[in-house]
Biotite code that builds the C-alpha atoms (Angstrom):
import biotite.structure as struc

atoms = struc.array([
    struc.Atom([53.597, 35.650, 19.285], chain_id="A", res_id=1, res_name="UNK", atom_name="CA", element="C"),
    struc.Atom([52.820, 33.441, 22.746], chain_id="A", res_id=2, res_name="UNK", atom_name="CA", element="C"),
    struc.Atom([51.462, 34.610, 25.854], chain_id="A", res_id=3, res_name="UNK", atom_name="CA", element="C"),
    struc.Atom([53.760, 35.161, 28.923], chain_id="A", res_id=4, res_name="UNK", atom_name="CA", element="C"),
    struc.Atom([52.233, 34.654, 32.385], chain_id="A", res_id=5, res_name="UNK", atom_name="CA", element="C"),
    struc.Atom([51.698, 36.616, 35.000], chain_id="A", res_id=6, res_name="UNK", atom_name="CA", element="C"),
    struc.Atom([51.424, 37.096, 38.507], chain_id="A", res_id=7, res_name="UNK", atom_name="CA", element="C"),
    struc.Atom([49.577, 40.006, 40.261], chain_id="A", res_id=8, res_name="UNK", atom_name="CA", element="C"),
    struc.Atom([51.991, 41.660, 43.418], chain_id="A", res_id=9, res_name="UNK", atom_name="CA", element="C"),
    struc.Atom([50.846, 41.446, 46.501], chain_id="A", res_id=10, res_name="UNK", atom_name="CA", element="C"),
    struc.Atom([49.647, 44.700, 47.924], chain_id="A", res_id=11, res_name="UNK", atom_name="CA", element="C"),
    struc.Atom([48.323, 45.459, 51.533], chain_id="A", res_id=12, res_name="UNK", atom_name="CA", element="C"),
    struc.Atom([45.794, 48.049, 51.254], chain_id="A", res_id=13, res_name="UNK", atom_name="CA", element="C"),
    struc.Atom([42.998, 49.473, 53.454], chain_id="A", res_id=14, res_name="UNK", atom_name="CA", element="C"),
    struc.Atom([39.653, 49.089, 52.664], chain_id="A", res_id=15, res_name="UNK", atom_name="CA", element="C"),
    struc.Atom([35.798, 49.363, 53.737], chain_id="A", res_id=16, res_name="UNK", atom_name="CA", element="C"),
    struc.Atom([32.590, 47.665, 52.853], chain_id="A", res_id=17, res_name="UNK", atom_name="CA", element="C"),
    struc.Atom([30.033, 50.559, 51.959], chain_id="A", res_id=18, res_name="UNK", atom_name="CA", element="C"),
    struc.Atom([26.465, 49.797, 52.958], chain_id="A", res_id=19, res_name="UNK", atom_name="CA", element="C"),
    struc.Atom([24.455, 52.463, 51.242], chain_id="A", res_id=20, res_name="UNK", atom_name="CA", element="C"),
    struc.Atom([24.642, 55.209, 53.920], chain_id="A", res_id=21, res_name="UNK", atom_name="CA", element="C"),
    struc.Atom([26.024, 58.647, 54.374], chain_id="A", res_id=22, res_name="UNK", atom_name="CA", element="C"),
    struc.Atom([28.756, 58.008, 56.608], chain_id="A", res_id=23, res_name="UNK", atom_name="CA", element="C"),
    struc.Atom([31.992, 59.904, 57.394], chain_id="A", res_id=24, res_name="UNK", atom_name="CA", element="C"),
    struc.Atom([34.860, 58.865, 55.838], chain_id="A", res_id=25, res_name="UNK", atom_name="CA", element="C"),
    struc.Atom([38.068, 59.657, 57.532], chain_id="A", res_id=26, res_name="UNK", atom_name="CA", element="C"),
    struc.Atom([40.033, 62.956, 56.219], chain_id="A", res_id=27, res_name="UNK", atom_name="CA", element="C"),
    struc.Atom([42.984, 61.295, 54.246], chain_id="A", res_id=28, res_name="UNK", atom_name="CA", element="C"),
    struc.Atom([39.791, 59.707, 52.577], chain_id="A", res_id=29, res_name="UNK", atom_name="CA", element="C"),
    struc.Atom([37.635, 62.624, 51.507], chain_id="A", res_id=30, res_name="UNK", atom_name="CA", element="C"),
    struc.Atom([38.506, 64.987, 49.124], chain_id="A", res_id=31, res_name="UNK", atom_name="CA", element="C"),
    struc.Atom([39.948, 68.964, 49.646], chain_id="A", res_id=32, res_name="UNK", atom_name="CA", element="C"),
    struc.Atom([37.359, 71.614, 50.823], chain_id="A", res_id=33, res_name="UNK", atom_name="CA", element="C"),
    struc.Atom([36.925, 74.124, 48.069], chain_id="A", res_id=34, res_name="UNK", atom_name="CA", element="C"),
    struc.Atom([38.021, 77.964, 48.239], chain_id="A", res_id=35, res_name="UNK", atom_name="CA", element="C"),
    struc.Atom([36.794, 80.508, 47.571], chain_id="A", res_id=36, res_name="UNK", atom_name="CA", element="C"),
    struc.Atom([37.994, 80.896, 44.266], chain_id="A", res_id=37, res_name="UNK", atom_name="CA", element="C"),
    struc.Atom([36.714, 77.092, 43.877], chain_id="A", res_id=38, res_name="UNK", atom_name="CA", element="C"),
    struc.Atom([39.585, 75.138, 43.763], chain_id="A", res_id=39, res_name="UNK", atom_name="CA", element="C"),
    struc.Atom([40.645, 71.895, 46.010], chain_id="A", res_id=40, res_name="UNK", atom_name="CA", element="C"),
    struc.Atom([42.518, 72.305, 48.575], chain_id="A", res_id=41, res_name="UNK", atom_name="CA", element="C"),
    struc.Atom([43.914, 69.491, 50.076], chain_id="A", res_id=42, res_name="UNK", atom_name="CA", element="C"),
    struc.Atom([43.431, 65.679, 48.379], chain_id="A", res_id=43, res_name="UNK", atom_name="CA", element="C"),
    struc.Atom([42.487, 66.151, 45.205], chain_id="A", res_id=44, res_name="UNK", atom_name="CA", element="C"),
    struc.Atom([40.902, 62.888, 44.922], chain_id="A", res_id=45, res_name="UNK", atom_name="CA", element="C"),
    struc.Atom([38.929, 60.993, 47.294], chain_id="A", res_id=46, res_name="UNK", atom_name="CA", element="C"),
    struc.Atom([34.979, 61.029, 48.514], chain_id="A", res_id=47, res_name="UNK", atom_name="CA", element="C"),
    struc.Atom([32.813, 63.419, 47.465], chain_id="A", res_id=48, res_name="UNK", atom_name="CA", element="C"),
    struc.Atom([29.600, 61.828, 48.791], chain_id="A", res_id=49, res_name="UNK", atom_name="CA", element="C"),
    struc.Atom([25.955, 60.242, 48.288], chain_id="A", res_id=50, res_name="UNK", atom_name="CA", element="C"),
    struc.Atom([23.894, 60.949, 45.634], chain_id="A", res_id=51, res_name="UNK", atom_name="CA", element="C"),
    struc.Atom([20.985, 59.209, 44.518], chain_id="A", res_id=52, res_name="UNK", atom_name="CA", element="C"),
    struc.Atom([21.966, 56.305, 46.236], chain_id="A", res_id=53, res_name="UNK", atom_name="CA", element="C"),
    struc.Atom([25.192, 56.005, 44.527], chain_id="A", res_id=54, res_name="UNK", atom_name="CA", element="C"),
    struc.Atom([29.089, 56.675, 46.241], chain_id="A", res_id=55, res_name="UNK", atom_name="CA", element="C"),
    struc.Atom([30.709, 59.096, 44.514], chain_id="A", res_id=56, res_name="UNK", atom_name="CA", element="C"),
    struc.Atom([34.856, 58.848, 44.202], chain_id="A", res_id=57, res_name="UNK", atom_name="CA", element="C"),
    struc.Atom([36.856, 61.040, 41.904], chain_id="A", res_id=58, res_name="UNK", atom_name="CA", element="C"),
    struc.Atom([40.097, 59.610, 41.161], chain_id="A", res_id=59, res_name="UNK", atom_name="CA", element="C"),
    struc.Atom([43.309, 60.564, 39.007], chain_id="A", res_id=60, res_name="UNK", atom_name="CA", element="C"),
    struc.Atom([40.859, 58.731, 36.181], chain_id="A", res_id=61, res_name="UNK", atom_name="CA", element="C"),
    struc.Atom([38.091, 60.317, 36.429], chain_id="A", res_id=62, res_name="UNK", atom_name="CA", element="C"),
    struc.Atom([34.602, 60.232, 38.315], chain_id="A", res_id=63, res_name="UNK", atom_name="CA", element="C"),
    struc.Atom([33.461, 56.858, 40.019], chain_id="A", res_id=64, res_name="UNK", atom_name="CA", element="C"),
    struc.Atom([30.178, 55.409, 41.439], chain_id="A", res_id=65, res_name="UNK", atom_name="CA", element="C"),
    struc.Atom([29.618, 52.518, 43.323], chain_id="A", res_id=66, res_name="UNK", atom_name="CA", element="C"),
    struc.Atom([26.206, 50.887, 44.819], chain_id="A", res_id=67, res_name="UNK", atom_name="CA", element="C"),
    struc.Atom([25.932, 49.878, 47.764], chain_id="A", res_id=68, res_name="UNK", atom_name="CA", element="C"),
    struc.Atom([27.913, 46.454, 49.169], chain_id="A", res_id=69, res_name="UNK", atom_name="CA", element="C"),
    struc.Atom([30.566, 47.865, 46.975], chain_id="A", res_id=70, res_name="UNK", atom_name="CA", element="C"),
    struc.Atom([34.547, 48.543, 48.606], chain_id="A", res_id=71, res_name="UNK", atom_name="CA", element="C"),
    struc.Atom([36.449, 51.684, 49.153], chain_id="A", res_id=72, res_name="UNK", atom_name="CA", element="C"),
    struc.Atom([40.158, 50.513, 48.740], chain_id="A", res_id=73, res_name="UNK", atom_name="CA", element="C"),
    struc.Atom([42.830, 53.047, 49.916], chain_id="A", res_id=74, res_name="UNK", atom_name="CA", element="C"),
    struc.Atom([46.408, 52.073, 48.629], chain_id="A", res_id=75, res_name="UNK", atom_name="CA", element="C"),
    struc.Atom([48.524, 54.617, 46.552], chain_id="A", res_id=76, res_name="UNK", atom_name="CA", element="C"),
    struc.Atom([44.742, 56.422, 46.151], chain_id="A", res_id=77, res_name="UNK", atom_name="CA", element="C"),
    struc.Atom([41.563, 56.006, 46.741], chain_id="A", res_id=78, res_name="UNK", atom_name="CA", element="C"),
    struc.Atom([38.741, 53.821, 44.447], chain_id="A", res_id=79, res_name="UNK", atom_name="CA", element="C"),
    struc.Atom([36.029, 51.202, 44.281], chain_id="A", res_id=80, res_name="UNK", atom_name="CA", element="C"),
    struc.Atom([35.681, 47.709, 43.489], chain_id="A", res_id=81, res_name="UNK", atom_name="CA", element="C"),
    struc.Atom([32.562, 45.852, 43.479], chain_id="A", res_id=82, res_name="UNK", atom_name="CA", element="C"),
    struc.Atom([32.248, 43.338, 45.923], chain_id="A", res_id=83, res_name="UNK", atom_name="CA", element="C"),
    struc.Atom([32.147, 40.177, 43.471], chain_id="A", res_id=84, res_name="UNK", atom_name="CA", element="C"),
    struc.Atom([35.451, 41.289, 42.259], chain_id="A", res_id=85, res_name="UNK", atom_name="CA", element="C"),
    struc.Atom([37.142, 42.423, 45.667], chain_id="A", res_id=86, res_name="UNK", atom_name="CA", element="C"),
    struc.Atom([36.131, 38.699, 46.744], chain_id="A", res_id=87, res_name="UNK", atom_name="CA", element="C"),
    struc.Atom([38.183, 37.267, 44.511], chain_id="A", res_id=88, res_name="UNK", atom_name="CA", element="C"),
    struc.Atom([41.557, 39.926, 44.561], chain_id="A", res_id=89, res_name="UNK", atom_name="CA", element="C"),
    struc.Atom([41.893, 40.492, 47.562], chain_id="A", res_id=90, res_name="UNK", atom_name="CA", element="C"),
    struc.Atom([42.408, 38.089, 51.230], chain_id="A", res_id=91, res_name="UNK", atom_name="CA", element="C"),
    struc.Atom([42.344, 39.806, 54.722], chain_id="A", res_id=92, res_name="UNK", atom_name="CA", element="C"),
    struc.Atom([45.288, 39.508, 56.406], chain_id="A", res_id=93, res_name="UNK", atom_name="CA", element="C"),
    struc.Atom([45.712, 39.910, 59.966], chain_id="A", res_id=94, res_name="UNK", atom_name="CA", element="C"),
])
């Protein structure tokens, strides 16, 4: 068996460099409000907030943290990619 290569696709995608503070994230960012019977209503992934210093994202995968200097990247959803890594995948485009 050999090795085939590959090329990641190009994707545009949105993204913002998080420097440790509480700040507002836009709507289509955040996740649903609760009701009352506790369940999401609205995105059901997205920001959920600070705590202890960490960024807290739940995705379709599961629960994320990043520290901060790490990315929020919004394509098809909404996760995190340290910055040493987003350095490297991704280019700003204009």
């Amino acid at each position: 068996m050999t090795y085939t290569k590959f090329r990641k696709k190009p994707i545009i995608v949105d993204a913002i460099q998080w420097d440790g503070t509480d700040i507002e994230f836009p709507e289509e960012c955040r996740i649903g409000k609760k009701d009352k019977n506790g369940t999401i209503v609205g995105n059901k992934t997205g920001v959920i907030g600070v705590s202890g210093g960490e960024l807290l994202i739940l995705t379709t995968e599961g629960l994320m943290g990043g520290l901060p200097g790490c990315w929020v990247v919004k394509g098809d959803e909404i996760y995190i990619v340290k910055d040493s890594i987003f350095r490297v995948v991704y280019e700003e485009i204009e």
